[in-house]
C-alpha positions in Angstrom: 133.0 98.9 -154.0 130.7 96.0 -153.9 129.8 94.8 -149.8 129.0 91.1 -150.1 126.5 89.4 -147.6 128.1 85.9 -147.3 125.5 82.9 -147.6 122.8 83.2 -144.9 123.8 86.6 -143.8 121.7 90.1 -144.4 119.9 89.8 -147.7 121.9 86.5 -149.1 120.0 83.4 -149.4 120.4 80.7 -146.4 121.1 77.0 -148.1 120.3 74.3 -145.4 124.3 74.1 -146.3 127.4 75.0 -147.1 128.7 77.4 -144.4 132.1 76.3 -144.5 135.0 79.2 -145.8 136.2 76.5 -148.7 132.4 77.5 -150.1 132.3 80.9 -148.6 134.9 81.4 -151.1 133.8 80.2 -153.6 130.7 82.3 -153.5 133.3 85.0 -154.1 135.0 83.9 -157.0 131.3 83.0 -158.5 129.8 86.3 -157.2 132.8 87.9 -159.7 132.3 85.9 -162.1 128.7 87.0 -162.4 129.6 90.4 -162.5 133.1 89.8 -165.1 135.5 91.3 -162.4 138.6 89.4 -163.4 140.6 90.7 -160.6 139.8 92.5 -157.3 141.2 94.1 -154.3 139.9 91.6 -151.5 138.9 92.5 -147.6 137.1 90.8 -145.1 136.1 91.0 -141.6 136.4 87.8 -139.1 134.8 85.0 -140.7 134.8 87.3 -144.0 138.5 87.5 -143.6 138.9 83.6 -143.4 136.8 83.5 -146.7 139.2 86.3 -148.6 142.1 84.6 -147.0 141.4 80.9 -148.9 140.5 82.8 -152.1 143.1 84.6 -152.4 145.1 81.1 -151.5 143.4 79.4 -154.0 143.1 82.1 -156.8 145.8 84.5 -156.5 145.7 85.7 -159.8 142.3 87.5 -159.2 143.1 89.3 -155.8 145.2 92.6 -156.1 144.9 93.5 -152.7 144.0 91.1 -149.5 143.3 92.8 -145.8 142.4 90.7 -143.4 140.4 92.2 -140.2 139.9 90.8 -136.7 141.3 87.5 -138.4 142.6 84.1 -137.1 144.0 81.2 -139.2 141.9 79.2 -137.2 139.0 79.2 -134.2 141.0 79.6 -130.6 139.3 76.6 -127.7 137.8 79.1 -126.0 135.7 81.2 -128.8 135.1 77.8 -130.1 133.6 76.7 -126.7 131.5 79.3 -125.9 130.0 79.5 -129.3 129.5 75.6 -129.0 128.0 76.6 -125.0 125.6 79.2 -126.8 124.6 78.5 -130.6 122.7 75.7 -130.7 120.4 76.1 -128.1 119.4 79.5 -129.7 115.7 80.0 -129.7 114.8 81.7 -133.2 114.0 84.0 -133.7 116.7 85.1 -131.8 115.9 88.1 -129.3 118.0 91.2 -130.5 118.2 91.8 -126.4 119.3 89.0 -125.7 122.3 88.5 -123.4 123.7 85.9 -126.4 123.0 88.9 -128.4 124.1 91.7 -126.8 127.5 89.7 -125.9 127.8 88.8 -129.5 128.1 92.7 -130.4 130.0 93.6 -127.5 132.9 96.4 -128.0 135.4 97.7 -125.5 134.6 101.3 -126.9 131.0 103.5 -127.6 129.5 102.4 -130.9 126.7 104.3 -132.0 123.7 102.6 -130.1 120.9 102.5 -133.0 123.5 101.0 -135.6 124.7 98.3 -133.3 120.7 97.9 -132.6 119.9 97.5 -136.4 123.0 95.4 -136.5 121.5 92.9 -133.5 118.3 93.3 -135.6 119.7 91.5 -138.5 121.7 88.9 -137.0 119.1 88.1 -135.0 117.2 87.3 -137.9 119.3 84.7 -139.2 117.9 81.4 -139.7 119.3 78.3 -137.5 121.1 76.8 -140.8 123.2 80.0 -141.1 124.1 79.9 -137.4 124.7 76.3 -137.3 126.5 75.9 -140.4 128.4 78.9 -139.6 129.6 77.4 -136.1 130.5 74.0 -137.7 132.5 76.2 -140.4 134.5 77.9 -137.6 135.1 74.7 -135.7 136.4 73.1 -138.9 138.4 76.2 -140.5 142.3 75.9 -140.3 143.6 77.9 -143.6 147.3 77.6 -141.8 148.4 75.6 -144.7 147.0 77.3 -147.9 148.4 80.7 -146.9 151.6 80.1 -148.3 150.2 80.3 -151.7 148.8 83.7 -151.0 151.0 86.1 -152.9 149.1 89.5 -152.9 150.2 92.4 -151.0 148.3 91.9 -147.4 147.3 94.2 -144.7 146.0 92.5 -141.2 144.2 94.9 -138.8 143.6 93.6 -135.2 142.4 95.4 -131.7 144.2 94.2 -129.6 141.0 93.7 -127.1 139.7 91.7 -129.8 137.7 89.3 -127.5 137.7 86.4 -130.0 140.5 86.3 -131.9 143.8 87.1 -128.9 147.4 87.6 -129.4 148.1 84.4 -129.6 146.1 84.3 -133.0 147.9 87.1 -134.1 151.3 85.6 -133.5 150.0 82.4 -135.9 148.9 85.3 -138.5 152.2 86.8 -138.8 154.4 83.8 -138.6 152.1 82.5 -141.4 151.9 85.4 -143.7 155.7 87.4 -143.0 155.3 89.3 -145.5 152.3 90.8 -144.4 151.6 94.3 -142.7 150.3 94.2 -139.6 149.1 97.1 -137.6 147.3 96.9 -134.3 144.5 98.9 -132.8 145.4 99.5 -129.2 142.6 99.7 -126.9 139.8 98.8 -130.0 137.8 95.2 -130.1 136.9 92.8 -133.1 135.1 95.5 -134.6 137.2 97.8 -134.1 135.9 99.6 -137.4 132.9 100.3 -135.8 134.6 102.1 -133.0 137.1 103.7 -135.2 135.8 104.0 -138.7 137.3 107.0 -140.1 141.0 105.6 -139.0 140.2 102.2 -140.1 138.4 103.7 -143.5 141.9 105.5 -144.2 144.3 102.9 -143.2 142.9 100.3 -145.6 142.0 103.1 -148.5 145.9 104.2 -148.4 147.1 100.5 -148.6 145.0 99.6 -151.2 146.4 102.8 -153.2 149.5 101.8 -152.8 
């Protein structure tokens, strides 16, 4: 299993550019390339789902596998507005504490409080570039027409009190990709792996087996 930090994020280098998930993806296909994996079972979270999504659309003969996790096809008004009402008048470093912050890694469910703290700890830390080009990325993404060209086997995993990506995403997700198994998390957030690892661990290990 290799757990990639996309550009700007955790230990990845931050570009002044390209956040959006055209080159997130293609920091994929070159991150295999470096390493000779030919062909790959593919998941991604949120924005990291967008990014598997497009390279699997563009380069389905490298992706086995493709599940998709707290997904959207494309940014909903109302994410898109408050991140526009937030991000760039973001002070930076950014305050772990912040309000922004602690927002940002809200869940509906207990999360173990010193790994959501390391986790504000390193997004906090990401440069203005990264959080910028990241928010232009979002505001730009629509995939909607490239997912007909993805033909691997794909799993979408959604909470449904996924507080940026609602139903009404999810609805656009399955009438794009029919073929695709959805399964919902009742009661769980956008990360809902956090608050239900173990079942989300399993779910996604016995697709991927299959």
């Amino acid at each position: 299993i290799y757990a990639l930090d996309l550009r700007g994020h955790g230990a990845s280098d931050a570009p002044a550019c390209c956040y959006g998930v055209d080159s997130l993806a293609a920091d994929i296909g070159q991150f295999m390339d470096a390493l000779g994996i030919a062909r790959a079972d593919i998941v991604g979270h949120s924005l990291g789902s967008m990014a598997g999504a497009v390279f699997a659309a563009l380069n389905p003969e490298r992706v086995e596998s493709l599940v998709l996790v707290s997904s959207a096809l494309r940014t909903p008004p109302a994410t898109a507005e408050w991140l526009w009402a937030n991000v760039p008048g973001l002070t930076h470093p950014i305050d772990p504490d912040s309000q922004f912050m602690l927002d940002w890694y809200w869940n509906p469910n207990p999360v173990d409080e010193e790994f959501i703290r390391m986790e504000r700890q390193e997004s906090a830390a990401t440069p203005r570039p990264t959080w910028m080009g990241g928010l232009v990325g979002l505001t730009l993404a629509d995939w909607s027409y490239l997912a007909p060209r993805i033909t691997a086997p794909t799993l979408i995993i959604w909470g449904d009190q996924d507080s940026l990506f609602g139903p009404a995403e999810q609805e656009a997700l399955r009438a794009a990709l029919p073929q695709a198994r959805f399964e919902t998390f009742a009661g769980f957030g956008h990360n809902m792996m956090w608050e239900q690892p173990q079942a989300t661990g399993e779910m996604i290990a016995a697709f991927l087996a299959e």
